[in-house]
N, C-alpha and C positions, 0 to 999 in steps of 0.2 A: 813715353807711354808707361804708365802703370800697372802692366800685365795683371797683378796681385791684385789689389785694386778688382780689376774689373772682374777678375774669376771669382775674388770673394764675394762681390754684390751677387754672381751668377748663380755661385753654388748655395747662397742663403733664398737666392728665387727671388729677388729685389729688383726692381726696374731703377733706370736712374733716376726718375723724379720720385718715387719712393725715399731715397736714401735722399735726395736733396730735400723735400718735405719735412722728413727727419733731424734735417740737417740746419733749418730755416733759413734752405739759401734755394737760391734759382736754380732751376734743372740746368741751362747752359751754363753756366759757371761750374755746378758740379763736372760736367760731361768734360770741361776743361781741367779740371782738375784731376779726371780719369786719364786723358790725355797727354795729360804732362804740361800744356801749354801755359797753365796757372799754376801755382804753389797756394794749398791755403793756410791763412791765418791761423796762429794756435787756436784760436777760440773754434774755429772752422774747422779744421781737423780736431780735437776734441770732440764736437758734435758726431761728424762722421765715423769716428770713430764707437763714439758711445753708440749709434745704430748699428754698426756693424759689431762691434765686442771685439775692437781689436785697442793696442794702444796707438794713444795719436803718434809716438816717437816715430812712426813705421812713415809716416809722407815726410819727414825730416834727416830719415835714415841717411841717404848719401850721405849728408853734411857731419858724420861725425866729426868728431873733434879729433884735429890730423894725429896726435900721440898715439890717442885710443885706438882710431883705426888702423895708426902703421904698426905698431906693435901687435895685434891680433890677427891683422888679415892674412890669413896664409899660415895660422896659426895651426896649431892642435887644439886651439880653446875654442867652444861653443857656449854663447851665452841667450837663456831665452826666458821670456816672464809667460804663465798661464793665468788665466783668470781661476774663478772659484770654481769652472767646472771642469778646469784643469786643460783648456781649449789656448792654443798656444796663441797671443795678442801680440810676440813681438820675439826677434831672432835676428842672431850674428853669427855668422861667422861658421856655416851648418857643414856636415861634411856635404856632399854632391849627391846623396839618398835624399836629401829635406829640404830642397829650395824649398824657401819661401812661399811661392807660389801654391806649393803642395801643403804646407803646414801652418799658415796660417790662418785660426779660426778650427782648426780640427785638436781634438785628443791625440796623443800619442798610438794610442789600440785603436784607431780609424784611419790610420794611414798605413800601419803595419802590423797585421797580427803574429806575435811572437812571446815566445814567456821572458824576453827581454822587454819588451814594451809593456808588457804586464805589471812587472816589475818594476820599470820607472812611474807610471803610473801608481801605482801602491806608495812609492817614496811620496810622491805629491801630496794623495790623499794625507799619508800619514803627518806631514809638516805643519798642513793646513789643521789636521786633527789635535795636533799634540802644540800647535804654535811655537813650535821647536825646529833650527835645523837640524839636518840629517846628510851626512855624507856617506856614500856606496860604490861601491865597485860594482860597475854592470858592464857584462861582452854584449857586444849585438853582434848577430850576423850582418854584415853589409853587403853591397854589391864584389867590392873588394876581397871579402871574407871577411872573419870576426875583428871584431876592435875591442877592446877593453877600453871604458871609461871610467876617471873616476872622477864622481856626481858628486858634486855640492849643493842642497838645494834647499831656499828658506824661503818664511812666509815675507810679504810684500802689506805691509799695512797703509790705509787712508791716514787723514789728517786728524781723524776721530779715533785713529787708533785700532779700526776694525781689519781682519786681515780681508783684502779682496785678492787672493792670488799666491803663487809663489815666482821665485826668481832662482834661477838656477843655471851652474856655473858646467858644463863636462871637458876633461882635460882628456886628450888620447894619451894612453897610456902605452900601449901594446900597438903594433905595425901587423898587418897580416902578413903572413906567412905565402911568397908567390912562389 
């Protein structure tokens, strides 16, 4: 089952022949593909993905590639790409405040308001502005208490060179204090 998947069709207010429409695929093949019971083709997820504004990498997620995934999972590294209005398309590796679920397809300041979220939001804006990385040190308060990250965050450019996005890297720095 693709929980994420289907809360994001829900929360953009999309029916699934909507998104399959979109998609130029059959509503049952999609609802399969909500389901888990199908995998779709890159071109497929592409589609879906460009109706919903997420990236297609997110229906192939399991499958990273074993290096990638053993060396991060369980990491202190969080890796995640936004698009141009800074709406998160794709995520690794989050602390237990950001499933997926929760922050896919939303801004950082619509999932948590705080002048830490503020903050990283501003890094975005500003990389996308200046077409420059930018790396920062930002604490969040988390459920656990604060964290200190430190953000690496650059723009993500097309084949044409245009940027549509940033990608961005945060290391935990700091353990809270129990």
């Amino acid at each position: 089952m693709r929980r994420w998947l289907i809360q994001l069709r829900k929360e953009q207010q999309l029916t699934q022949q909507e998104v399959a429409a979109g998609a130029h695929i059959d509503r049952a093949y999609y609802a399969q593909i909500e389901n888990g019971t199908r995998n779709p083709s890159m071109t497929v997820a592409s589609r879906i993905s460009s109706s919903l504004h997420i990236n297609p990498s997110l229906f192939f997620s399991e499958h990273l590639s074993e290096p990638f995934e053993a060396a991060l999972t369980g990491s202190p590294i969080t890796i995640a790409h936004c698009d141009l209005e800074h709406r998160y398309t794709w995520l690794f590796n989050s602390h237990p405040d950001f499933t997926m679920s929760k922050v896919i397809g939303k801004r950082v300041d619509e999932i948590y308001q705080h002048d830490a979220t503020e903050e990283l939001l501003n890094i975005k804006k500003k990389v996308v502005l200046e077409k420059k990385p930018i790396r920062q040190v930002v604490s969040f308060p988390l459920s656990e208490g604060s964290i200190v990250y430190d953000i690496f965050c650059q723009p993500i450019y097309d084949s044409n060179g245009n940027i549509i996005g940033t990608a961005s890297v945060a290391m935990e720095m700091m353990k809270p204090h129990v």
